[in-house]
C-alpha positions as CSV (number, residue, x, y, z in Angstrom):
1,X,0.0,0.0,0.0
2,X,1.1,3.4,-1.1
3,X,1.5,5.8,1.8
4,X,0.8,9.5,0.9
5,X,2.6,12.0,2.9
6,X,1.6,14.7,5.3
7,X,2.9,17.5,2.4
8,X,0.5,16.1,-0.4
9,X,-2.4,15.9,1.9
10,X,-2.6,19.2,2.3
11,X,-1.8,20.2,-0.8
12,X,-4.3,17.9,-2.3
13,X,-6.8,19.7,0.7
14,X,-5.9,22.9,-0.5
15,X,-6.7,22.0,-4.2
16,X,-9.5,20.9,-3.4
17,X,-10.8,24.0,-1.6
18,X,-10.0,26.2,-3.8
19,X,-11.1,24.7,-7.0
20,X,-14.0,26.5,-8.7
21,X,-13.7,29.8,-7.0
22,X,-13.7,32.4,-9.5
23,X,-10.5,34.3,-10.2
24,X,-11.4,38.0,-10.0
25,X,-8.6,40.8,-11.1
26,X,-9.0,44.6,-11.1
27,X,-6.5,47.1,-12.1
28,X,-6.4,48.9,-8.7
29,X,-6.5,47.9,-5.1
30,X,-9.8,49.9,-3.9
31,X,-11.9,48.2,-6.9
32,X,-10.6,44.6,-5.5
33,X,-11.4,45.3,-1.4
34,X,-15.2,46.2,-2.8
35,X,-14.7,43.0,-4.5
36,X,-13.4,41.2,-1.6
37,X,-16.3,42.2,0.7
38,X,-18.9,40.7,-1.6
39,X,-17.3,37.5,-2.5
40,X,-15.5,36.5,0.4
41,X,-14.2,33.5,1.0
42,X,-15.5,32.0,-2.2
43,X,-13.6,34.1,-4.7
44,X,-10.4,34.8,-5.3
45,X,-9.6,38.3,-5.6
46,X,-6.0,40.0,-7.0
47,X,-4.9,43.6,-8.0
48,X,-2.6,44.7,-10.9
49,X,-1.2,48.1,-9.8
50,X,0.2,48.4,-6.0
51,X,-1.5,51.0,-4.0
52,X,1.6,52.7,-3.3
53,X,2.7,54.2,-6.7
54,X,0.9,56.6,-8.9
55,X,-1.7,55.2,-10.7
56,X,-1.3,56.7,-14.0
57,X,2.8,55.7,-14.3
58,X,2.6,51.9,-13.6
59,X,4.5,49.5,-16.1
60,X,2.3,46.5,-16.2
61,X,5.1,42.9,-16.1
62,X,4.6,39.8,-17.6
63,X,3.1,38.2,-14.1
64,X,0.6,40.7,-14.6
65,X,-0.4,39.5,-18.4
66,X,-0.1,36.0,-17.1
67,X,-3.0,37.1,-14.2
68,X,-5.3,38.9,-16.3
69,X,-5.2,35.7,-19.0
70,X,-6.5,33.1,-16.4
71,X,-9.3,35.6,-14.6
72,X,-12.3,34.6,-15.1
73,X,-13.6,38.6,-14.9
74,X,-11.8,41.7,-14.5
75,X,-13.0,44.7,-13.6
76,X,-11.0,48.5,-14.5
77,X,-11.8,51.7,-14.2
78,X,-11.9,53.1,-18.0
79,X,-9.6,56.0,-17.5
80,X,-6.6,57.1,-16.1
81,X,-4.7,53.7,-16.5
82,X,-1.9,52.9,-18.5
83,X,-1.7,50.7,-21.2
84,X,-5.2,49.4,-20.6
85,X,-5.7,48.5,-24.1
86,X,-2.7,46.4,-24.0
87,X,-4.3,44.5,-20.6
88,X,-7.5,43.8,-22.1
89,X,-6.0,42.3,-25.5
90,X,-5.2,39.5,-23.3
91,X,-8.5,39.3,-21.2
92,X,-10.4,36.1,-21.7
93,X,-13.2,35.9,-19.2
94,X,-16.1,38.8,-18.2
95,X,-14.6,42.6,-18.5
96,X,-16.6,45.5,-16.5
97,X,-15.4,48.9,-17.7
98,X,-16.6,50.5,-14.3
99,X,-17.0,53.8,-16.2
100,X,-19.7,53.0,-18.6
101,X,-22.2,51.4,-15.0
102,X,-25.6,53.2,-15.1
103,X,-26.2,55.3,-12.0
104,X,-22.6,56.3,-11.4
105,X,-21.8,59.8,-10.4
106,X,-18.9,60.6,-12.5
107,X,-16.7,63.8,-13.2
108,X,-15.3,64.8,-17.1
109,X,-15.1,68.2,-16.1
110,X,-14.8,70.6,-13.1
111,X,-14.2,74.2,-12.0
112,X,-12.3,74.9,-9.4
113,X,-13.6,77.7,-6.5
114,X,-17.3,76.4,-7.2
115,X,-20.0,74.8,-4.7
116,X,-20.6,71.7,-6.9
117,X,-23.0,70.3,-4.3
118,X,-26.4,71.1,-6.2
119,X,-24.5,69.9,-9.9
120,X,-25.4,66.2,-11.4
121,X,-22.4,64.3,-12.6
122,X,-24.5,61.0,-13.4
123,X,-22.8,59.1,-16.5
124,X,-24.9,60.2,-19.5
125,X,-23.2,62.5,-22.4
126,X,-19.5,61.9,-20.9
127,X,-16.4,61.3,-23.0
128,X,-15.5,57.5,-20.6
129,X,-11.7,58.2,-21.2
130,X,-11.6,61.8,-20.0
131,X,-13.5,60.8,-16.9
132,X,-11.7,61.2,-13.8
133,X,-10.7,58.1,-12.6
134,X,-11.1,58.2,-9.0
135,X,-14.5,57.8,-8.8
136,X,-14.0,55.1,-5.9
137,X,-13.8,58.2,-3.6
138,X,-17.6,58.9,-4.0
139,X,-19.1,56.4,-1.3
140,X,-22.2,56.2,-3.2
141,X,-20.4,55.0,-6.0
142,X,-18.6,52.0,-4.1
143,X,-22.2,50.8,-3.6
144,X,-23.0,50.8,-7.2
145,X,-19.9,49.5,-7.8
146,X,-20.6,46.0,-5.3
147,X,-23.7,46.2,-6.4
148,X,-22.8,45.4,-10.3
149,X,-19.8,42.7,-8.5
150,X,-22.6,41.2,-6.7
151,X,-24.8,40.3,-10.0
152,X,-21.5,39.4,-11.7
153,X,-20.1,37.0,-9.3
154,X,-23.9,35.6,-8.9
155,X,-23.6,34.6,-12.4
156,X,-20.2,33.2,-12.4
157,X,-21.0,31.2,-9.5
158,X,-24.9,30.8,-8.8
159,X,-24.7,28.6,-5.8
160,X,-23.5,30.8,-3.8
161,X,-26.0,33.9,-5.2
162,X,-27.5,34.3,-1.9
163,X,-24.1,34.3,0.3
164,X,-23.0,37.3,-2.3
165,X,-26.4,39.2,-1.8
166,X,-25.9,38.9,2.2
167,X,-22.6,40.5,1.8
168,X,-23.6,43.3,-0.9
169,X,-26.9,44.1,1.5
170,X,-24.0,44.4,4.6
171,X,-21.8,46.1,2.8
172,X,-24.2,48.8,1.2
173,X,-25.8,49.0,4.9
174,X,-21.7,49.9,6.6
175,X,-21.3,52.3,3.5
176,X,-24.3,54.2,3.6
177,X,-24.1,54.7,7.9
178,X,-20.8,56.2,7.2
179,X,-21.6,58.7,4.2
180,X,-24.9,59.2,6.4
181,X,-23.0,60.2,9.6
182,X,-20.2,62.3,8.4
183,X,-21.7,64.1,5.6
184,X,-24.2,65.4,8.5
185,X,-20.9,66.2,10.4
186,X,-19.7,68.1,7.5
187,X,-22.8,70.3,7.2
188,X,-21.3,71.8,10.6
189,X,-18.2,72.9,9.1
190,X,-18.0,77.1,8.1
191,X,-14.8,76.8,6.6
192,X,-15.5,74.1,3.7
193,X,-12.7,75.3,1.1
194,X,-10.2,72.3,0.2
195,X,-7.2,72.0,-1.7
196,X,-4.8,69.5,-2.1
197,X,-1.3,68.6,-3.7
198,X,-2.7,66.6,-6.7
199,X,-6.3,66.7,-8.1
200,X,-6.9,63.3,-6.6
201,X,-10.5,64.5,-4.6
202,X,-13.0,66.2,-7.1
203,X,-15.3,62.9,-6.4
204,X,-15.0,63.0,-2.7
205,X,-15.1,66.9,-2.1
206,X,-18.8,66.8,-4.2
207,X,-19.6,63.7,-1.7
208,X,-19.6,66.0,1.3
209,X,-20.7,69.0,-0.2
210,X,-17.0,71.0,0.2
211,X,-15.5,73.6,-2.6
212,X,-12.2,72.3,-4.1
213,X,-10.1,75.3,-4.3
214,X,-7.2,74.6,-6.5
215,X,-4.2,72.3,-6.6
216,X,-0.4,72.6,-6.7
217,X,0.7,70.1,-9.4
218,X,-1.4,71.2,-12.3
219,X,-0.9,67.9,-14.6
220,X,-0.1,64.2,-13.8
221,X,3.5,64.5,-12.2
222,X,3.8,68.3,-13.9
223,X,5.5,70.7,-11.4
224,X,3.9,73.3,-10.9
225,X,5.3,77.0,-12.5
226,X,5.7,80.0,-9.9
227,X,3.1,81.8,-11.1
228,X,1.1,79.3,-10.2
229,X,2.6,78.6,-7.1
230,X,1.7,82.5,-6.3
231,X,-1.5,81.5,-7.0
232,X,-2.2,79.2,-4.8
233,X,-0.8,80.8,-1.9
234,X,-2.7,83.7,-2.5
235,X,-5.9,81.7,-2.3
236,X,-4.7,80.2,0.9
237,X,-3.7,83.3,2.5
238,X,-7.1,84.8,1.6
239,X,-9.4,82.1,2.6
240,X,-7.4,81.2,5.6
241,X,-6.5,77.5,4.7
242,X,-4.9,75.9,7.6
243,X,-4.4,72.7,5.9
244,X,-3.6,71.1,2.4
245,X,-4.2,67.7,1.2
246,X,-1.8,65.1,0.2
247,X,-1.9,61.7,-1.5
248,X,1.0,59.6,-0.8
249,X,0.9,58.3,-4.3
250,X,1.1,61.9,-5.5
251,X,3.2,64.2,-3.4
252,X,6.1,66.1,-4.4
253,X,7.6,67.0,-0.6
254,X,9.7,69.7,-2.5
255,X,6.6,72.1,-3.4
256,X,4.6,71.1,0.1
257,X,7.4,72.8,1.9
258,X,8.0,75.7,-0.1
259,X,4.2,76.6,-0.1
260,X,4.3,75.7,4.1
261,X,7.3,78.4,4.6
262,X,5.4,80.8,2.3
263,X,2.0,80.1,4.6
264,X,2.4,78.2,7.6
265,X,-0.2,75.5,6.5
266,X,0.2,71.5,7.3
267,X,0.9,69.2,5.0
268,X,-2.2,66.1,6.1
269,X,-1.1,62.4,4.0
270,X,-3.9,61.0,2.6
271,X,-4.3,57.4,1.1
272,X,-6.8,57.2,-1.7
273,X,-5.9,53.4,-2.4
274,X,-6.1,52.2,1.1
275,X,-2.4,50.8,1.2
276,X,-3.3,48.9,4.3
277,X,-6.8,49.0,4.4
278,X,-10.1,47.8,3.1
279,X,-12.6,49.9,1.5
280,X,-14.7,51.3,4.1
281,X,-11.7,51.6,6.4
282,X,-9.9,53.6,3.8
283,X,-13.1,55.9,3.0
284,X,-13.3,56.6,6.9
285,X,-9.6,56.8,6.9
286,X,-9.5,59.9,4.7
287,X,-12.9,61.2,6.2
288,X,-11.9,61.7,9.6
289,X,-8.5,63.2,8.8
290,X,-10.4,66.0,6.4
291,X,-12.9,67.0,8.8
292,X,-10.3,67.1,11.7
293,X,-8.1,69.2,9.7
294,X,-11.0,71.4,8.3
295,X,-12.9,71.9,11.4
């Protein structure tokens, strides 16, 4: 009698439970948490570009090619990422171009110094590559989002249609208590004007009903020229901006201190991609450090 050993039971244990989960890839890390919290355990769930580097600069590598191949749906933003043509020539299961989802609030265009609370930015007559990509930043929008991934996965994998719907109805339920509670807690703010290093927050400032000033760097990793930089310091001098916003992915330390010397403001990190975080725990991340900085 054959014996098998201890090593190739397990590995035949863990062949066994993974087979037939479904192999779901998205470009960016934010995308794959919403994913995460609807399929769970019974998906598997990978990201293309690391939440630490700037989103529009990433080389994809081979392993990336060889990932996106085998899923059996991937899901990408439709603007802002490189190469993506190139990534979806070699797609061969279900493709979501999260841009082109009914009911999506999403941003071609913006003016700066504006209340855009009362504006709709729903998708209809928008150019889907010139939207702004970070539309992950609008809460209401990560619901859509698990909403679609919840029909998606339930077709993929239909016996488990019930366990994805109890994890879309918890997740939309935690998402919509947070937007709730804060945008009430940003109502109370006087001082609502917000500007930041990169223009990473258009989606997010509209969420919670704030005016997005201006930025520093006026084009993906463009440094900014000094008349602009007078510009800007002007505006925060004259509305009395304690604080500017920073995303670690796009931050050039070199221009944040020059405008602090010039102004006295702080410099606050943000993390749009929640480098260590789930979903919700990144929106509420950035939440709670804007209003504490803008109240």
């Amino acid at each position: 009698m054959i014996k098998i050993s201890g090593l190739i039971l397990a590995y035949l244990f863990i062949s066994l439970f993974t087979y037939g989960k479904p192999l779901v890839v998205t470009t960016i890390k934010p995308i794959s948490d919403i994913v995460k919290s609807i399929g769970g355990e019974k998906v598997e769930v990978k990201y293309l570009i690391p939440p630490d580097v700037s989103l529009h600069f990433y080389e994809y590598r081979s392993s990336d090619i060889k990932t996106v191949y085998k899923a059996d749906l991937f899901l990408y933003i439709g603007s802002g990422e490189p190469n993506i043509k190139g990534i979806l020539a070699n797609v061969r299961g279900r493709i979501i171009n999260i841009s082109r989802l009914d009911g999506l609030y999403l941003i071609d265009s913006f003016e700066f110094g504006k209340d855009h609370q009362d504006h709709d930015h729903h998708n209809h007559d928008h150019d889907h590559e010139q939207i702004h990509p970070a539309l992950w930043l609008h809460p209401l929008n990560g619901i859509k989002i698990a909403e679609v991934v919840y029909k998606k996965l339930s077709e993929l994998d239909s016996k488990n249609k019930d366990y994805f719907k109890s994890n879309f109805e918890q997740f939309r339920r935690d998402v919509e208590t947070l937007y709730t509670k804060w945008k009430e807690s940003f109502k109370n703010i006087k001082n609502r004007y917000f500007i930041s290093y990169h223009y990473t927050w258009p989606y997010f400032t509209e969420a919670f009903n704030l005016v997005y000033l201006d930025v520093i760097e006026t084009g993906h990793g463009r440094e900014p020229t000094p008349r602009h930089l007078m510009e800007v310091i002007d505006k925060i001098k004259k509305f009395k901006i304690k604080n500017i916003f920073a995303a670690k992915q796009f931050y050039n330390r070199k221009y944040g201190i020059l405008i602090k010397k010039q102004t006295g403001v702080n410099i606050v990190i943000l993390d749009p991609f929640g480098t260590d975080m789930d979903y919700i725990k990144m929106l509420e991340y950035n939440i709670k450090k804007v209003f504490r900085s803008l109240r």
